[in-house]
py3Dmol code that shows the C-alpha trace and the ligand (Angstrom):
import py3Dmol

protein = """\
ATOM      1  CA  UNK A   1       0.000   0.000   0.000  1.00  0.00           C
ATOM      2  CA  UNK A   2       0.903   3.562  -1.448  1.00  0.00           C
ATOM      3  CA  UNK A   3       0.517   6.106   2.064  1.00  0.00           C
ATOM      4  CA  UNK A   4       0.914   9.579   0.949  1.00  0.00           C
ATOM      5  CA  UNK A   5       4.413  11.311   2.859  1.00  0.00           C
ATOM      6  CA  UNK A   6       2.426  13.197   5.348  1.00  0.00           C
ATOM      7  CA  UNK A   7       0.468   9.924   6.345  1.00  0.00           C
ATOM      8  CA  UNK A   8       4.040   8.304   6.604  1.00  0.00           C
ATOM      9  CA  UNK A   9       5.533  11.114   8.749  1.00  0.00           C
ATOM     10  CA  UNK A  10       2.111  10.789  10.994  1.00  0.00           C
ATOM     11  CA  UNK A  11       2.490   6.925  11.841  1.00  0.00           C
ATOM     12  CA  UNK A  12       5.891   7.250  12.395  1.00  0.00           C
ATOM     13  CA  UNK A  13       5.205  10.407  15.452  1.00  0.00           C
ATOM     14  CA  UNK A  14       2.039   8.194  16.813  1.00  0.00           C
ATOM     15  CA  UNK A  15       4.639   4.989  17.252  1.00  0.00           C
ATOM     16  CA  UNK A  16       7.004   7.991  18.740  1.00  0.00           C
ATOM     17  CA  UNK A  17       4.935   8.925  20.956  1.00  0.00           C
ATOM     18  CA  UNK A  18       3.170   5.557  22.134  1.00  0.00           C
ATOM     19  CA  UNK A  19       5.984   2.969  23.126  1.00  0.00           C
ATOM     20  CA  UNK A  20       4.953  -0.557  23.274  1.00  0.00           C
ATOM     21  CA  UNK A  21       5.358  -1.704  26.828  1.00  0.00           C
ATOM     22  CA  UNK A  22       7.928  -4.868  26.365  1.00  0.00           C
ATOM     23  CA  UNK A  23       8.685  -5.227  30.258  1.00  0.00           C
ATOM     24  CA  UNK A  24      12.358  -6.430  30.804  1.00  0.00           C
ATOM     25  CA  UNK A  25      12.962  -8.181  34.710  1.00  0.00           C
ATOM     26  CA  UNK A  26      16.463  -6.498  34.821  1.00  0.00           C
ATOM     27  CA  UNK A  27      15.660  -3.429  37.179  1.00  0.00           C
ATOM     28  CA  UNK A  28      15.850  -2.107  40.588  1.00  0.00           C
ATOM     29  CA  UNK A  29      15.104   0.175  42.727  1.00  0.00           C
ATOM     30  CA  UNK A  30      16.526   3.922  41.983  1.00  0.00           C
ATOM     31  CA  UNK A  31      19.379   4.400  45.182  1.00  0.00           C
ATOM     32  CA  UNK A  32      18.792   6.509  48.089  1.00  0.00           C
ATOM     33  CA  UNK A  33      15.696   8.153  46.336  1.00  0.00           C
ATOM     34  CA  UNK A  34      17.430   9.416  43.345  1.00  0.00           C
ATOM     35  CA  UNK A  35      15.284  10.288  40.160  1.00  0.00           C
ATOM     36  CA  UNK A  36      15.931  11.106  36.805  1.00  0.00           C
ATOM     37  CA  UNK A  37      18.325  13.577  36.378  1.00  0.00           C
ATOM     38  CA  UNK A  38      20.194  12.192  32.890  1.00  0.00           C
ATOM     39  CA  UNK A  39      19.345  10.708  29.805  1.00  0.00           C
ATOM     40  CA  UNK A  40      22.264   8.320  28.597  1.00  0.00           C
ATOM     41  CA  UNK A  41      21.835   7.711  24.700  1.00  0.00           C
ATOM     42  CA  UNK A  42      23.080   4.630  23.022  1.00  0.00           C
ATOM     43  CA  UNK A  43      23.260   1.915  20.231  1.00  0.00           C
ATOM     44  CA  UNK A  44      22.881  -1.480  20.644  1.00  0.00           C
ATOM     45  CA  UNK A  45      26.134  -2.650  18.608  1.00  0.00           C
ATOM     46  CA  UNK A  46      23.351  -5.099  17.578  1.00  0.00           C
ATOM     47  CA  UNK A  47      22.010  -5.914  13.896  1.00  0.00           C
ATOM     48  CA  UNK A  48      18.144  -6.810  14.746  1.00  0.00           C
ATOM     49  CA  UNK A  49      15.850  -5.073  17.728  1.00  0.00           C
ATOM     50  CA  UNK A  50      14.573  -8.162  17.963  1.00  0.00           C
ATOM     51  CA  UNK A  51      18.081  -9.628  19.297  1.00  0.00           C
ATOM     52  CA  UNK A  52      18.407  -6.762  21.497  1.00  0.00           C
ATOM     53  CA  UNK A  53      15.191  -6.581  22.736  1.00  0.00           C
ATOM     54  CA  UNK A  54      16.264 -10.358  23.634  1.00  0.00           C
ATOM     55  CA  UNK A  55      18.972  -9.731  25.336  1.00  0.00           C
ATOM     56  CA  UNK A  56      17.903  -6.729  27.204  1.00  0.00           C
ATOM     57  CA  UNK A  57      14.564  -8.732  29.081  1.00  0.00           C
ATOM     58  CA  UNK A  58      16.780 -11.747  29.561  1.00  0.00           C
ATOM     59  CA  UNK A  59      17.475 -12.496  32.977  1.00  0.00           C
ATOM     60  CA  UNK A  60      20.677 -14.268  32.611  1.00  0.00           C
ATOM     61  CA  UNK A  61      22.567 -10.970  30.638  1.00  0.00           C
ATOM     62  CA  UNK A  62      21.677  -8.145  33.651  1.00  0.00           C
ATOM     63  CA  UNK A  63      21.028  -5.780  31.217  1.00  0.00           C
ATOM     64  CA  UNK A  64      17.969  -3.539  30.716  1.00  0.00           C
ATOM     65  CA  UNK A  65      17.141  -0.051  29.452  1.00  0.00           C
ATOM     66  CA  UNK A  66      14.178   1.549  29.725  1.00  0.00           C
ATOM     67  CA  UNK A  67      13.628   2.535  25.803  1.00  0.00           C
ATOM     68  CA  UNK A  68      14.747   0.906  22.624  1.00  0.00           C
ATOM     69  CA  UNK A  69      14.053   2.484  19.698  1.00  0.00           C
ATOM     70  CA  UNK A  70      13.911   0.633  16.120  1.00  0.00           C
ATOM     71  CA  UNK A  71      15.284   2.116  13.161  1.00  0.00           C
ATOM     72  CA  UNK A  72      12.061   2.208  11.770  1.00  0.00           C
ATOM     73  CA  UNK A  73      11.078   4.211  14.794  1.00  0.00           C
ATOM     74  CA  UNK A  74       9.357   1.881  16.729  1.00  0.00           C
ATOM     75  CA  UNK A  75       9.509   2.719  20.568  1.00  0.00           C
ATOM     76  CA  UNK A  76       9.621  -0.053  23.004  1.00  0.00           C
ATOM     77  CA  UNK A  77       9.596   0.793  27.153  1.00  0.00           C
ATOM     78  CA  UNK A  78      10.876  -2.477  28.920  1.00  0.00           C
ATOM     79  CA  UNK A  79      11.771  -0.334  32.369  1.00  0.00           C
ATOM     80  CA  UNK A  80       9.280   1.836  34.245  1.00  0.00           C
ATOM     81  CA  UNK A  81      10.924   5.292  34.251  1.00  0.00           C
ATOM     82  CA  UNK A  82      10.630   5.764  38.045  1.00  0.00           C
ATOM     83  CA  UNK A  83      12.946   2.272  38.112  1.00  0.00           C
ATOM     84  CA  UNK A  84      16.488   1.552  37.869  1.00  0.00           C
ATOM     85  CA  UNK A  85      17.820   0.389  34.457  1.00  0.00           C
ATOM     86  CA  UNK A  86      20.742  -1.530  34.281  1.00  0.00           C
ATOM     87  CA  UNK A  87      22.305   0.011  30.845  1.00  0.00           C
ATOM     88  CA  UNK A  88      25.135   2.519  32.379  1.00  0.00           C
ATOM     89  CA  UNK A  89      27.388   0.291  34.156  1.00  0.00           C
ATOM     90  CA  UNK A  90      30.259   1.913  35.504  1.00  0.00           C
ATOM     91  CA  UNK A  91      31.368   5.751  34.911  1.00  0.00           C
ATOM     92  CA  UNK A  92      30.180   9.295  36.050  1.00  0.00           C
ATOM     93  CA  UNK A  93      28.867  12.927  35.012  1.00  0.00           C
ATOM     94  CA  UNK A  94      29.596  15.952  36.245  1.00  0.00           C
ATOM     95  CA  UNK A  95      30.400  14.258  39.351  1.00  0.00           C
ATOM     96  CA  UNK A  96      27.356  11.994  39.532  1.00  0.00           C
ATOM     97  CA  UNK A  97      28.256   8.599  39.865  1.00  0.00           C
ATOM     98  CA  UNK A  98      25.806   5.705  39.592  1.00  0.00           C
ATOM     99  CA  UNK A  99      24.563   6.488  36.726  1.00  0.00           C
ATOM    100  CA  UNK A 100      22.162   3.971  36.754  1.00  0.00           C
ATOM    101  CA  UNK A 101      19.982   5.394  39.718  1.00  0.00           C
ATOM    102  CA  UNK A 102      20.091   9.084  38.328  1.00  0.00           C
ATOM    103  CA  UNK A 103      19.392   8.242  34.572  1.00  0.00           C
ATOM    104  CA  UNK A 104      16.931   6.944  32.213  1.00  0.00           C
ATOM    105  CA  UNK A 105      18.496   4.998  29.416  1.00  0.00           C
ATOM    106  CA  UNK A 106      17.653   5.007  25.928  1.00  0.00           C
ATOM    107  CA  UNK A 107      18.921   2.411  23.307  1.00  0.00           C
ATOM    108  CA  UNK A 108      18.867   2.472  19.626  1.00  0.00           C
ATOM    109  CA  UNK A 109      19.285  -0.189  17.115  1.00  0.00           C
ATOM    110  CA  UNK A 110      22.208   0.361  15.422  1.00  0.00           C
ATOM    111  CA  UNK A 111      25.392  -1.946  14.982  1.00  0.00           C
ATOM    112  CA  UNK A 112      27.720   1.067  15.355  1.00  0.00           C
ATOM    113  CA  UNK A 113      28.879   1.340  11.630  1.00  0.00           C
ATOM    114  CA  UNK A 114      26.010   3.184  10.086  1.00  0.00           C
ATOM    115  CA  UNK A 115      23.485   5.597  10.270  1.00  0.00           C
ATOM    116  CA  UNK A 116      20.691   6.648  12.333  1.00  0.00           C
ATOM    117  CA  UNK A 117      17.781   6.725  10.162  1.00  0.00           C
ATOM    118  CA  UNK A 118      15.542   9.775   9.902  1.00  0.00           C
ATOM    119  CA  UNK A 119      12.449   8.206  11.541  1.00  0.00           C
ATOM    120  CA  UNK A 120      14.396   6.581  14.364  1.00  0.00           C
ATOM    121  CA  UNK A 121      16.099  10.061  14.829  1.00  0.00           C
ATOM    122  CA  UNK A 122      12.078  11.691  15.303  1.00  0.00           C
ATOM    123  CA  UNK A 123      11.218   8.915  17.360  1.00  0.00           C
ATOM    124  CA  UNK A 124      14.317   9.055  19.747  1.00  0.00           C
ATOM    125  CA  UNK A 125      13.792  13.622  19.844  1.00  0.00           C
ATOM    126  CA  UNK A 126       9.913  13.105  20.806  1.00  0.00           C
ATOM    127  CA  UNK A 127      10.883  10.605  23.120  1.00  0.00           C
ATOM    128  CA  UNK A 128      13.946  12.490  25.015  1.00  0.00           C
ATOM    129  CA  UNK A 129      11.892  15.899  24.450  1.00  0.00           C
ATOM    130  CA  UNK A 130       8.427  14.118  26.598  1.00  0.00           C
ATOM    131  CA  UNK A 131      11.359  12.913  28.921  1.00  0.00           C
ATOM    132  CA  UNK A 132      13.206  16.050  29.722  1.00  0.00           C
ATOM    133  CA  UNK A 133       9.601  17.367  30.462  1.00  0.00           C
ATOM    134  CA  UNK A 134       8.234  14.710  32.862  1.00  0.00           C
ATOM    135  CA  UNK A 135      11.748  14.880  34.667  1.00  0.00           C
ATOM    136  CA  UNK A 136      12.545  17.990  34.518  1.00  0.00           C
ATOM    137  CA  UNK A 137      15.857  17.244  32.588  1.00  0.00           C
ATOM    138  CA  UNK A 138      18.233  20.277  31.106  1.00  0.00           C
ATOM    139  CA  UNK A 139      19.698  19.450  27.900  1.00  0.00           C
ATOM    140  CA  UNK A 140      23.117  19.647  29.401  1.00  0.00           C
ATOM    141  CA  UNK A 141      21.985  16.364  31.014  1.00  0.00           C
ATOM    142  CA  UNK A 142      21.576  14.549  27.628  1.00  0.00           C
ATOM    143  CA  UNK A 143      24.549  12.534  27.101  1.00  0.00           C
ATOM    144  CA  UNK A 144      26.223   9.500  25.014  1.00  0.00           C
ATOM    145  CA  UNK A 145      27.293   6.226  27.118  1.00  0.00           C
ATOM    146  CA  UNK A 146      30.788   7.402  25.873  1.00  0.00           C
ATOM    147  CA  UNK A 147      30.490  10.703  27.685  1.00  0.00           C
ATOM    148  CA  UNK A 148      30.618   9.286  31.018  1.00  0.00           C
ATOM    149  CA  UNK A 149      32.493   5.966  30.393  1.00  0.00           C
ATOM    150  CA  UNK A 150      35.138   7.468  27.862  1.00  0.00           C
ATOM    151  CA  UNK A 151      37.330   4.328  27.881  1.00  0.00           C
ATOM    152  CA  UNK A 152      35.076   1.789  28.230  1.00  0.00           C
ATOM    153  CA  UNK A 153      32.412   3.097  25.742  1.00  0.00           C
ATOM    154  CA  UNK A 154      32.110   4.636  22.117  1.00  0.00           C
ATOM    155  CA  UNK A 155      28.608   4.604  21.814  1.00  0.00           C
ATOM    156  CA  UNK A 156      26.403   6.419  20.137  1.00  0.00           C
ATOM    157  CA  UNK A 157      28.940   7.090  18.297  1.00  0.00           C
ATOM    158  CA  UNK A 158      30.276   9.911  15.665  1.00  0.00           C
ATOM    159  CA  UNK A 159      27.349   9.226  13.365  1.00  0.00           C
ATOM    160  CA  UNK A 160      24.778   9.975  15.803  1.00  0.00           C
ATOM    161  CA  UNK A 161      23.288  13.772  15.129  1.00  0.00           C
ATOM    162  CA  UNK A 162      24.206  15.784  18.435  1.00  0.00           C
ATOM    163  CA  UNK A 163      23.910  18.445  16.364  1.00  0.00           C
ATOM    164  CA  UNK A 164      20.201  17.698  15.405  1.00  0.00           C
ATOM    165  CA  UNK A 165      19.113  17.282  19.261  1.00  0.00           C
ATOM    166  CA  UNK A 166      20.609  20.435  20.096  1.00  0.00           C
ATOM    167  CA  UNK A 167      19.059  22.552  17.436  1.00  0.00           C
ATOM    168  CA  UNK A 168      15.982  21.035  19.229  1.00  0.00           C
ATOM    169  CA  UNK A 169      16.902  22.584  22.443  1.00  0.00           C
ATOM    170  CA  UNK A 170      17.340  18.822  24.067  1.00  0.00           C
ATOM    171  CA  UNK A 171      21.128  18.520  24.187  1.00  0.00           C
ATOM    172  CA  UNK A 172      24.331  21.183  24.416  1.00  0.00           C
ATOM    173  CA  UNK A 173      25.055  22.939  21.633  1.00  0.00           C
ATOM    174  CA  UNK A 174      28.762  22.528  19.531  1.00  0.00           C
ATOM    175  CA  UNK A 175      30.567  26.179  20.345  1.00  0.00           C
ATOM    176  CA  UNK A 176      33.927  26.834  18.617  1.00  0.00           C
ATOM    177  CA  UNK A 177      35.162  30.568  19.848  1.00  0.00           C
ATOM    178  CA  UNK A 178      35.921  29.931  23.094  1.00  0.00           C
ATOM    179  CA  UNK A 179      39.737  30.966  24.573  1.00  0.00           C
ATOM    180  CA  UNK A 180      42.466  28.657  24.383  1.00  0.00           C
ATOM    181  CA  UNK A 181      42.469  27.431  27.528  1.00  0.00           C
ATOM    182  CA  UNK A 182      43.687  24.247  28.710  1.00  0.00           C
ATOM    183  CA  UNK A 183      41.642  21.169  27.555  1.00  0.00           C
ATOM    184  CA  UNK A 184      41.755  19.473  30.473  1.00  0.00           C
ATOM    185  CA  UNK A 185      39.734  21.653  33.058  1.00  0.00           C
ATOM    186  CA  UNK A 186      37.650  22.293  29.520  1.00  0.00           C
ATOM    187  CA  UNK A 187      36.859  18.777  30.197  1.00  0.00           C
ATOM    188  CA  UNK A 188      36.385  18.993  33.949  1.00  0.00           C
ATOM    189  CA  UNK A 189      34.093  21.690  33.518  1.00  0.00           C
ATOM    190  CA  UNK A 190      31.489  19.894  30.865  1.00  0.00           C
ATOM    191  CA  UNK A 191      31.294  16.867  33.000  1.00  0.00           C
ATOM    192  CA  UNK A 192      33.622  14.306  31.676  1.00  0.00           C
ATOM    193  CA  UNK A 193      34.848  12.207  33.959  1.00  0.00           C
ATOM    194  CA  UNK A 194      38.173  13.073  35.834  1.00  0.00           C
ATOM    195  CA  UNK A 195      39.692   9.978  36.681  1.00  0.00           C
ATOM    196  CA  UNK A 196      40.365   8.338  32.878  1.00  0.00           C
ATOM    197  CA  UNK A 197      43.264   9.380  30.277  1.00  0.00           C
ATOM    198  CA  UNK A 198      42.812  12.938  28.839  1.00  0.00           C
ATOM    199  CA  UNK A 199      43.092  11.136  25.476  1.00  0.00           C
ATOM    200  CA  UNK A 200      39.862   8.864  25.937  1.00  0.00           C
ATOM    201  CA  UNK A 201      37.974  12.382  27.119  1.00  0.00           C
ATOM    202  CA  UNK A 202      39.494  13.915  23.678  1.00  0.00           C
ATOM    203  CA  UNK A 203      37.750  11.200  21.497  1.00  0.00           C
ATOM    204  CA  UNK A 204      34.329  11.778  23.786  1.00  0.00           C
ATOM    205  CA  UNK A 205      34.693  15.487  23.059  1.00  0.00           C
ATOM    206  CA  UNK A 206      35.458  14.889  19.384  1.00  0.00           C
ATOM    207  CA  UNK A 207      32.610  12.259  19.092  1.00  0.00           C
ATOM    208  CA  UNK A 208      30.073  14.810  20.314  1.00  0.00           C
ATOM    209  CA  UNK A 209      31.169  18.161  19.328  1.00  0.00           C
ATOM    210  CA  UNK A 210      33.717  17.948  16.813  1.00  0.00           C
ATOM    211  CA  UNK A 211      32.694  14.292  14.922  1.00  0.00           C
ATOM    212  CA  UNK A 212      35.355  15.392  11.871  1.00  0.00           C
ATOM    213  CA  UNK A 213      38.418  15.986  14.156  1.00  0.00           C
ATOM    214  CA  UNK A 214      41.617  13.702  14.070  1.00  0.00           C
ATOM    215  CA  UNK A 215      45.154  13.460  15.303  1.00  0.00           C
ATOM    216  CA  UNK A 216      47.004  14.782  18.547  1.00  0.00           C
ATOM    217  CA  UNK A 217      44.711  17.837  20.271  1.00  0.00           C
ATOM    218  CA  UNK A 218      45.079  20.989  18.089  1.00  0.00           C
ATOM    219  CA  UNK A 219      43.884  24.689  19.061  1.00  0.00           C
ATOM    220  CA  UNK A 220      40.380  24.180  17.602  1.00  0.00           C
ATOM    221  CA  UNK A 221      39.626  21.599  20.534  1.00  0.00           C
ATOM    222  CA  UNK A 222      40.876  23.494  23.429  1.00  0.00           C
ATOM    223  CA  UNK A 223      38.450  26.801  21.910  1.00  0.00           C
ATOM    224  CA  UNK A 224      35.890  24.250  20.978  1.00  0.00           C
ATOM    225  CA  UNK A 225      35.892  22.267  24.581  1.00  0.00           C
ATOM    226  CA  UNK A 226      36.308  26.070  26.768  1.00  0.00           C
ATOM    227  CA  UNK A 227      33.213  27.644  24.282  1.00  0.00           C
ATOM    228  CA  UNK A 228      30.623  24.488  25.633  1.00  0.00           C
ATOM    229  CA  UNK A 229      32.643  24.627  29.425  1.00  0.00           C
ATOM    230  CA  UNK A 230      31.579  28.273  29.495  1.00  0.00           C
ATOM    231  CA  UNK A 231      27.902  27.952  28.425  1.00  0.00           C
ATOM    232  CA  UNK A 232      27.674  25.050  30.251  1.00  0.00           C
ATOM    233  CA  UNK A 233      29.028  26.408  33.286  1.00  0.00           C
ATOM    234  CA  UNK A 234      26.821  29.654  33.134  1.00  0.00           C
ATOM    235  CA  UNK A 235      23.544  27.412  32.459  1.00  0.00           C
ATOM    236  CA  UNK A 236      24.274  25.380  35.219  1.00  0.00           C
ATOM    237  CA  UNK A 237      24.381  28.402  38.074  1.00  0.00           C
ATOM    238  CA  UNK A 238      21.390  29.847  36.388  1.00  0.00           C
ATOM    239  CA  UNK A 239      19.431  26.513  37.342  1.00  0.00           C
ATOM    240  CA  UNK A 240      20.936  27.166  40.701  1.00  0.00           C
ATOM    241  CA  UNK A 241      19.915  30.651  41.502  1.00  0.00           C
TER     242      UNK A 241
END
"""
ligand_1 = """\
1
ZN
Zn 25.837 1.846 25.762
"""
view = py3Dmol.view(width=600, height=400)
view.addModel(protein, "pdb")
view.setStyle({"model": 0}, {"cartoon": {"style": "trace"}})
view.addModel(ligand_1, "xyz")
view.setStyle({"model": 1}, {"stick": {}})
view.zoomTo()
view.show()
């Protein structure tokens, strides 16, 4: 059957919006009363949902996530959002450590070597966008599994659109005019965690805000990395005046 592109585009936001509830027994309770205060984006490194979907309800694997997201845009929720997801592991943010009890995890099929397809991309914004709102999340709080496990993690990856979620308003923006300043507290400031090689935190940078950059650190990462630490930094004691 023919469906005209509007019809298309208006299946694909109704499956956005409604996730099909696929419940996964791999959760806890959130720790000492934490809620939601991250989103944690990543691909499965999977080729089917179906396999992941598998993997992530299986008892045996302790792994969960509370969204998966098909690259046909389909939206299942295995993990009620008030739970604890087991899709983190170990690693921090801006000095938050377990992840796990202050996020809500979001996977997306993908095997890591290709694209994110345009109506898994408007699935996964209307989902992180309904998110932020229950939860009162600031887009500084979107981040990649490689953002706060830089050596242990490379997902989503440098072909997943950063850009496109913060032209949305729902993650930090790339900034390149910043002064040259070293990279390192750059790094310290945006949340990257402090304890792995300033190498790994390079390639989490690059992946995110730079996804074109190679080779040793030049000027344009230390301006790049000090432009987001600034807005970042002035966003962040505007939530907390
Ligand atoms: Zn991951």
């Amino acid at each position: 059957m023919d469906l005209p592109a509007h019809g298309t585009r208006r299946l694909i936001a109704l499956s956005g919006n409604k996730p099909h509830w696929h419940p996964s027994p791999n959760f806890g309770d959130r720790r000492n009363g934490l809620t939601p205060a991250l989103i944690v984006i990543h691909y499965t490194a999977m080729k089917t949902s179906a396999a992941a979907l598998e993997r992530l309800c299986d008892p045996a694997h302790e792994v969960s996530a509370h969204y998966l997201i098909s690259r046909q845009g389909q939206v299942w929720q295995m993990v009620e959002e008030a739970d604890r997801a087991w899709h983190a592991g170990a690693g921090n943010w801006a000095g938050m450590d377990d992840i796990n009890s202050r996020s809500i995890g979001i996977e997306l099929t993908n095997t890591g070597v290709e694209p994110f397809p345009e109506p898994q991309m408007q699935a996964l914004t209307a989902l992180v966008a309904g998110i932020q709102k229950r939860w009162s999340i600031t887009p500084h709080n979107v981040i990649g599994h490689q953002d706060m496990a830089p050596t242990r993690k490379a997902d989503p990856g440098r072909r997943f659109d950063w850009a496109r979620l913060a032209r949305l308003g729902l993650a930090s923006a790339a900034a390149s005019q910043g002064p040259d300043a070293p990279l390192s507290d750059s790094l310290d400031q945006i949340g990257y965690p402090k304890d792995v090689s300033l190498e790994a935190r390079l390639e989490a940078f690059r992946a995110r805000f730079r996804p074109g950059a190679e080779g040793p650190e030049t000027e344009s990462d230390r301006r790049a990395a000090s432009a987001v630490a600034q807005r970042i930094t002035i966003d962040r004691q505007k939530a907390q005046a």
